[in-house]
N, CA, C and O atoms as a Tinker XYZ file with bonds, in Angstrom:
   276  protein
     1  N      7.822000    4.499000   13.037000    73     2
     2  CA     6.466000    4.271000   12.579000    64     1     3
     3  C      5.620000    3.820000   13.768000    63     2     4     5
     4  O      4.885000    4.628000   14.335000    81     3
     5  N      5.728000    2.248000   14.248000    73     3     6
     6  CA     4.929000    1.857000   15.265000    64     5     7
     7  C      5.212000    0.691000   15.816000    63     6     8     9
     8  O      5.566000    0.037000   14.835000    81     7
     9  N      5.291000   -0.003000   16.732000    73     7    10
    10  CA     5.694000   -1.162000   17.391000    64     9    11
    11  C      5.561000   -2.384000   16.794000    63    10    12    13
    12  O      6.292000   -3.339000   16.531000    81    11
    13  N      4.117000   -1.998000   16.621000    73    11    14
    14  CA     3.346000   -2.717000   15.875000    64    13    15
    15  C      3.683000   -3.431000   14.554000    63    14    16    17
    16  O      3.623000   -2.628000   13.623000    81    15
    17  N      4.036000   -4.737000   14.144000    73    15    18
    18  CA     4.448000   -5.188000   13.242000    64    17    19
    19  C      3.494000   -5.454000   11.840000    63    18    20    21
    20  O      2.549000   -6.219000   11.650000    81    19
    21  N      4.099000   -4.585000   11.057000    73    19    22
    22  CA     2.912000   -4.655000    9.237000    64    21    23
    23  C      2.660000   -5.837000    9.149000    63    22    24    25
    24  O      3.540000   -6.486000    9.715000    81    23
    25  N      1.469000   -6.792000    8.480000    73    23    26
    26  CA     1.569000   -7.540000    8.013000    64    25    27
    27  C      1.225000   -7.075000    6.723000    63    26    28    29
    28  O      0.204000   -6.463000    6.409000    81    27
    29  N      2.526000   -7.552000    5.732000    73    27    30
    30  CA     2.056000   -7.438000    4.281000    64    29    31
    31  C      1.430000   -8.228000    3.129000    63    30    32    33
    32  O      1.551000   -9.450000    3.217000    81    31
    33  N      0.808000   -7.764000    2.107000    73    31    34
    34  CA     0.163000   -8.329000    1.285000    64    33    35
    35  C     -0.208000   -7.018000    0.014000    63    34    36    37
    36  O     -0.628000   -5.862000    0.072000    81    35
    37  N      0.224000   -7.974000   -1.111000    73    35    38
    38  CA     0.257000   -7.353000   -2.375000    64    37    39
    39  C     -1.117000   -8.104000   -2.899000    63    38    40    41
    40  O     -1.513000   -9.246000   -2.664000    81    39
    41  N     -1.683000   -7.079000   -3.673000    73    39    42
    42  CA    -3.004000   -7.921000   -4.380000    64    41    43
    43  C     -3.173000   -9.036000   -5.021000    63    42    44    45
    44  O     -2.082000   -9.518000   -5.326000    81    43
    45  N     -4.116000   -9.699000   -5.383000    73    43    46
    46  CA    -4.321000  -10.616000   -5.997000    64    45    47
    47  C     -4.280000  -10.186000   -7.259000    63    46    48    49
    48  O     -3.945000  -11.096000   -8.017000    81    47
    49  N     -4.505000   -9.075000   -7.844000    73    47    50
    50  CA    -4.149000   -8.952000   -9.168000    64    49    51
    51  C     -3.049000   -8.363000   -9.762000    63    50    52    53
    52  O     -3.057000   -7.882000  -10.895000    81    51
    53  N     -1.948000   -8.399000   -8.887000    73    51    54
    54  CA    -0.731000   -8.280000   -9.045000    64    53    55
    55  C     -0.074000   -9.564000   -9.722000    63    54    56    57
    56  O      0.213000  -10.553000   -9.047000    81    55
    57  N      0.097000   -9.510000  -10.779000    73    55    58
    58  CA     0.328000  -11.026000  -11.589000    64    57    59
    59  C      1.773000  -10.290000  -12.407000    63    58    60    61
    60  O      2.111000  -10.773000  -13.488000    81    59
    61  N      2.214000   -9.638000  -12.078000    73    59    62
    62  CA     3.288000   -9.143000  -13.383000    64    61    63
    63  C      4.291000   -9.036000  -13.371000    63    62    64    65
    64  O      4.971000   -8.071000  -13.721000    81    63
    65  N      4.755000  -10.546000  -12.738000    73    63    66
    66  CA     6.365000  -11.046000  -12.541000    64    65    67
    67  C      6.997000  -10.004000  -11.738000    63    66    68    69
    68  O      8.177000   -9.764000  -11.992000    81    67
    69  N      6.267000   -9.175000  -10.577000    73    67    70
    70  CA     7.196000   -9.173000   -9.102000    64    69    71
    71  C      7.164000   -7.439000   -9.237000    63    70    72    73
    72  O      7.511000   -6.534000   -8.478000    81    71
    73  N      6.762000   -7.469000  -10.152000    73    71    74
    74  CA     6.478000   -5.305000  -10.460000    64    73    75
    75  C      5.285000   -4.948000   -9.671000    63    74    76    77
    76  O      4.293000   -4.566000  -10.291000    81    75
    77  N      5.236000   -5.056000   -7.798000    73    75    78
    78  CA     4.733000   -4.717000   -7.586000    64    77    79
    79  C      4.539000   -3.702000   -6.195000    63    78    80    81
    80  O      5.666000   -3.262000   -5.968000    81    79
    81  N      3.778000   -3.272000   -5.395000    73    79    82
    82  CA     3.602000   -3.297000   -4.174000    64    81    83
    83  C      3.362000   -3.319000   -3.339000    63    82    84    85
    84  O      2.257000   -2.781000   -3.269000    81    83
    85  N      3.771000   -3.724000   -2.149000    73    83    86
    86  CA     2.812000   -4.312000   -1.095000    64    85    87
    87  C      2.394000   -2.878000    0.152000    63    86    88    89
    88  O      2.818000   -1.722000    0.131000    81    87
    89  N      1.766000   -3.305000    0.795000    73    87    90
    90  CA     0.485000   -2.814000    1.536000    64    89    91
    91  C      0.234000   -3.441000    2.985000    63    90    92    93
    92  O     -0.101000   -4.618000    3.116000    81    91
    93  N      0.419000   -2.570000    4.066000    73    91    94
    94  CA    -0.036000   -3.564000    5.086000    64    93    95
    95  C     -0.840000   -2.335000    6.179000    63    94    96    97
    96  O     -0.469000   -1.482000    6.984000    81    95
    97  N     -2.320000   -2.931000    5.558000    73    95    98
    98  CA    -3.650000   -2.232000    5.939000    64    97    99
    99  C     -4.046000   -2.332000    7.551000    63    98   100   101
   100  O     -4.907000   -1.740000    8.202000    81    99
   101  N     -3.037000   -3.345000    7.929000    73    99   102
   102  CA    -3.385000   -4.080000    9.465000    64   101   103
   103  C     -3.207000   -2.556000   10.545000    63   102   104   105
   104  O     -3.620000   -2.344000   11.685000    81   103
   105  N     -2.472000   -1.757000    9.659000    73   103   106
   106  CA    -2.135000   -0.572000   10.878000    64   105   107
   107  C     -3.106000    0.367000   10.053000    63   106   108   109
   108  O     -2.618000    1.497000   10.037000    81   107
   109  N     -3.897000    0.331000    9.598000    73   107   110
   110  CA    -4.677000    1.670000    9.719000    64   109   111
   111  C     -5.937000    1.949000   10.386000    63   110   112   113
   112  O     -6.356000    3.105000   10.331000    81   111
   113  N     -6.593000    1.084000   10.996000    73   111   114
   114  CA    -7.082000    1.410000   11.918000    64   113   115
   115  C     -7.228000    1.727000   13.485000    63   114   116   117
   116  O     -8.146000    2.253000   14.116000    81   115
   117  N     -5.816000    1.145000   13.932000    73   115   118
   118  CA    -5.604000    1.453000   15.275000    64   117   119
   119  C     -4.103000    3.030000   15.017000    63   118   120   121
   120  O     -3.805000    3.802000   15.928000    81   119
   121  N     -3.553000    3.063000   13.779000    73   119   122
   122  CA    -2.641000    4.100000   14.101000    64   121   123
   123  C     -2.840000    4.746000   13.038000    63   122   124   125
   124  O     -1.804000    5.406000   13.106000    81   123
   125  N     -3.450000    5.196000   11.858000    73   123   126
   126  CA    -4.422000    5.961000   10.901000    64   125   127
   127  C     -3.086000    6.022000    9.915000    63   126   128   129
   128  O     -2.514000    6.946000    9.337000    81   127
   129  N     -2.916000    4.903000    9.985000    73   127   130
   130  CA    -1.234000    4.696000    8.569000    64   129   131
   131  C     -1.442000    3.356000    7.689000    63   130   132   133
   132  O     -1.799000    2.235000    8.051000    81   131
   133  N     -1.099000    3.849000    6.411000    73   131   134
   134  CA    -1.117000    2.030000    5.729000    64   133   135
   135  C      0.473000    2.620000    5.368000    63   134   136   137
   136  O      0.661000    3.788000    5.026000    81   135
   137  N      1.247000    1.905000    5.464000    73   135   138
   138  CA     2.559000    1.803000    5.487000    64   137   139
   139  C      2.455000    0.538000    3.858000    63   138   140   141
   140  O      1.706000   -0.415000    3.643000    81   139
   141  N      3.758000    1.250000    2.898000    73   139   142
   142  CA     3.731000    0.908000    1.460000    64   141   143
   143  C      5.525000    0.721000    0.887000    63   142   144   145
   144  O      6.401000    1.585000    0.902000    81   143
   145  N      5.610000   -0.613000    0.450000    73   143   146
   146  CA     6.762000   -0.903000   -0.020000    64   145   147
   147  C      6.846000   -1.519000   -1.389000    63   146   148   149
   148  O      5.791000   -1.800000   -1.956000    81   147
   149  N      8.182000   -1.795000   -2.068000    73   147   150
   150  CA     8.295000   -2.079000   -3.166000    64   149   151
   151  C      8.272000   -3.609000   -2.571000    63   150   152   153
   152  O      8.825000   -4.012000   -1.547000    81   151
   153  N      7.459000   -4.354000   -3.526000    73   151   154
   154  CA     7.796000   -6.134000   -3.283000    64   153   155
   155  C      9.095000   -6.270000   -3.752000    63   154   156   157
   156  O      9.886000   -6.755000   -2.942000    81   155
   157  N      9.580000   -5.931000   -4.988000    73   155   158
   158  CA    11.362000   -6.385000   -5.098000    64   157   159
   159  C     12.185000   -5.978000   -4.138000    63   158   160   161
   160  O     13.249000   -6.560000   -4.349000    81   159
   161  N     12.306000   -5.141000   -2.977000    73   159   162
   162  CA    12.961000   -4.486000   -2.222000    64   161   163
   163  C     11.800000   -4.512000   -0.640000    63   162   164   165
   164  O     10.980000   -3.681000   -0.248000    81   163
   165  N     12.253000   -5.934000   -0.037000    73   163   166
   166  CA    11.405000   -5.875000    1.314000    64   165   167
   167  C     12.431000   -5.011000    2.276000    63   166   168   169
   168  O     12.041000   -3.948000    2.760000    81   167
   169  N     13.371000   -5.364000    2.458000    73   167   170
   170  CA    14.622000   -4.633000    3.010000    64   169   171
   171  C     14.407000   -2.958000    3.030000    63   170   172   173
   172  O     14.510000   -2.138000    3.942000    81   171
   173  N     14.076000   -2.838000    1.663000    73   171   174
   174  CA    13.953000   -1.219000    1.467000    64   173   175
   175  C     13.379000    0.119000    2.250000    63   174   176   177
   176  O     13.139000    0.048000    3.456000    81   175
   177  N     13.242000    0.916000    1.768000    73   175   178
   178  CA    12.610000    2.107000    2.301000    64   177   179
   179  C     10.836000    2.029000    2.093000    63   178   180   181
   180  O     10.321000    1.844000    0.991000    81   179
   181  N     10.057000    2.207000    3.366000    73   179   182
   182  CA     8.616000    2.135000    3.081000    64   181   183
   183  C      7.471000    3.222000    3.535000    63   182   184   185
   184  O      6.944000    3.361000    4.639000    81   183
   185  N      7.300000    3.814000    2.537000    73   183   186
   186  CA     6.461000    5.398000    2.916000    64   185   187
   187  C      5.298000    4.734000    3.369000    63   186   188   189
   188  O      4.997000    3.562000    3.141000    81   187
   189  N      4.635000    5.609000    4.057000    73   187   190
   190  CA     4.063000    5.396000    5.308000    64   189   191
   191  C      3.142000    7.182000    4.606000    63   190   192   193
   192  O      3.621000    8.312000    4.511000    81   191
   193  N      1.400000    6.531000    4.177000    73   191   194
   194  CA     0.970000    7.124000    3.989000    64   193   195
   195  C     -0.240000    7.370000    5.041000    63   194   196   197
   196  O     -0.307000    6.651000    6.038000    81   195
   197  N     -1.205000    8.401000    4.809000    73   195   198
   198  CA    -2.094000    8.542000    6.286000    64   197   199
   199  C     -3.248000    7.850000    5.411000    63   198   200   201
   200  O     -3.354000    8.161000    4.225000    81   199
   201  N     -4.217000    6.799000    6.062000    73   199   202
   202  CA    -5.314000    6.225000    5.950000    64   201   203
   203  C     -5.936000    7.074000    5.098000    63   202   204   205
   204  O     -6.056000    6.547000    3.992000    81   203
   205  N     -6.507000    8.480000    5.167000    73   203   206
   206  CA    -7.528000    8.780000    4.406000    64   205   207
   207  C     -7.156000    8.870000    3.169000    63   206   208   209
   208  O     -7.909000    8.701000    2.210000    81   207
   209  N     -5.307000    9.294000    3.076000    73   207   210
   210  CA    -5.255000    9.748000    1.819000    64   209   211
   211  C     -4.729000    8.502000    0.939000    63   210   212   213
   212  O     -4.713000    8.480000   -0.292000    81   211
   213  N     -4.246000    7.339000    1.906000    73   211   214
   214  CA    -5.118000    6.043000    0.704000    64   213   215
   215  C     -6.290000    5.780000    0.248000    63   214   216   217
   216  O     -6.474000    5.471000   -0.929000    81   215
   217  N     -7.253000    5.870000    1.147000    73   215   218
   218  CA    -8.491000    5.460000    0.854000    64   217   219
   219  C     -8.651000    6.171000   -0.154000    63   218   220   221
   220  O     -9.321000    5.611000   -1.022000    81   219
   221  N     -8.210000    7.474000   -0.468000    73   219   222
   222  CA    -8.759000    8.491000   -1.858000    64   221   223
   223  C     -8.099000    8.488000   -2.664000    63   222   224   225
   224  O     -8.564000    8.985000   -3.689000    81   223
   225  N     -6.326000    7.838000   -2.755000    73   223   226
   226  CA    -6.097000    7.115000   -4.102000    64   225   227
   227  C     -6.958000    5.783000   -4.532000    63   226   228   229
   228  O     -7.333000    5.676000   -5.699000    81   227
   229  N     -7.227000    4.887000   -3.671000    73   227   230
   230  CA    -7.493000    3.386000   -4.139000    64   229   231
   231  C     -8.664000    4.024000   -4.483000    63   230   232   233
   232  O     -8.785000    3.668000   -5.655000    81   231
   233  N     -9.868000    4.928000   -4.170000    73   231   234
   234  CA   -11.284000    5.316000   -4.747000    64   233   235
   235  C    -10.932000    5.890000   -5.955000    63   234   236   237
   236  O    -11.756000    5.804000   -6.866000    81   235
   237  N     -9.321000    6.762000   -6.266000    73   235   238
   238  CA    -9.765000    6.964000   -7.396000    64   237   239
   239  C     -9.265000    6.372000   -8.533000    63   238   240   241
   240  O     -9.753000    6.623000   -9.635000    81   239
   241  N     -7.881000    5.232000   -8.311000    73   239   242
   242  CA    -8.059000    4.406000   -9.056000    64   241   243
   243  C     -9.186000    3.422000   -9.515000    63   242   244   245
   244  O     -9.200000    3.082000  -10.698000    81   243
   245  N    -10.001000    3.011000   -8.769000    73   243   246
   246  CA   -11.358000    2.068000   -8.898000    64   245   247
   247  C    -11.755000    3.027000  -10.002000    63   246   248   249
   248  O    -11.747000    2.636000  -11.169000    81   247
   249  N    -12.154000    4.448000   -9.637000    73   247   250
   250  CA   -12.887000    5.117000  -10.632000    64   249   251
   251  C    -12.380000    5.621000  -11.779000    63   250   252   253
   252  O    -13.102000    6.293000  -12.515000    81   251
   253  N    -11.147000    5.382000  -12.070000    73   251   254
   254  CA   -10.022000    5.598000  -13.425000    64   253   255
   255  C     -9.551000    7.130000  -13.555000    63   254   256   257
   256  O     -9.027000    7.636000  -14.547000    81   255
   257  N     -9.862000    7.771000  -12.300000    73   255   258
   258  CA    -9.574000    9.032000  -12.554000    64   257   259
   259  C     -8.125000    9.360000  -12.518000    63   258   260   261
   260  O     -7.668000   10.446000  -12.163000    81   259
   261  N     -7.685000    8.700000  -12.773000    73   259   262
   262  CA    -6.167000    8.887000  -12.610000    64   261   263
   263  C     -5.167000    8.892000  -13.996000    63   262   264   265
   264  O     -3.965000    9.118000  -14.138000    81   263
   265  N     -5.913000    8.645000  -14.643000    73   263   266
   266  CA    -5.403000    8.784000  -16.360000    64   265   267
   267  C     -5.162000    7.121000  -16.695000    63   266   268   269
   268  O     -5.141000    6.134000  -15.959000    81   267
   269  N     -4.984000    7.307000  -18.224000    73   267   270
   270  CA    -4.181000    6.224000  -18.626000    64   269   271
   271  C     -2.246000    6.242000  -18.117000    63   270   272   273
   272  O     -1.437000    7.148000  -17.918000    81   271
   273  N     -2.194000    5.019000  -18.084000    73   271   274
   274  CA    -0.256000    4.640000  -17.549000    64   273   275
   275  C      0.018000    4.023000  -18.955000    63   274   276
   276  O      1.135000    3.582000  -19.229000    81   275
């Protein structure tokens, strides 16, 4: 991925006893990656998506286009 060490952080509205995941936004502007893991599993495997095409899930969750879960 990058030398560069993630710092992670899961949202603040992540309240739902540990069902969640974290995010570490610190690398997407110098290496165009937000790198994404399960919080129950820090150890684990962490996909490593490209900046824009987070930015256009999190826009389209905000905008609910993503269905009901």
């Amino acid at each position: 991925m990058t030398t560069e060490t993630p710092r992670w952080f899961t949202s603040s509205y992540s309240n739902n006893g540990g069902a969640c995941v974290e995010v570490a936004t610190n690398l997407a502007a110098p290496h165009g990656i937000v790198p994404v893991r399960d919080s129950k599993d820090v150890a684990g495997p962490v996909l490593t998506v490209a900046s824009a095409a987070f930015s256009t899930f999190v826009a389209g969750v905000r905008a609910g286009d993503l269905g009901a879960v």
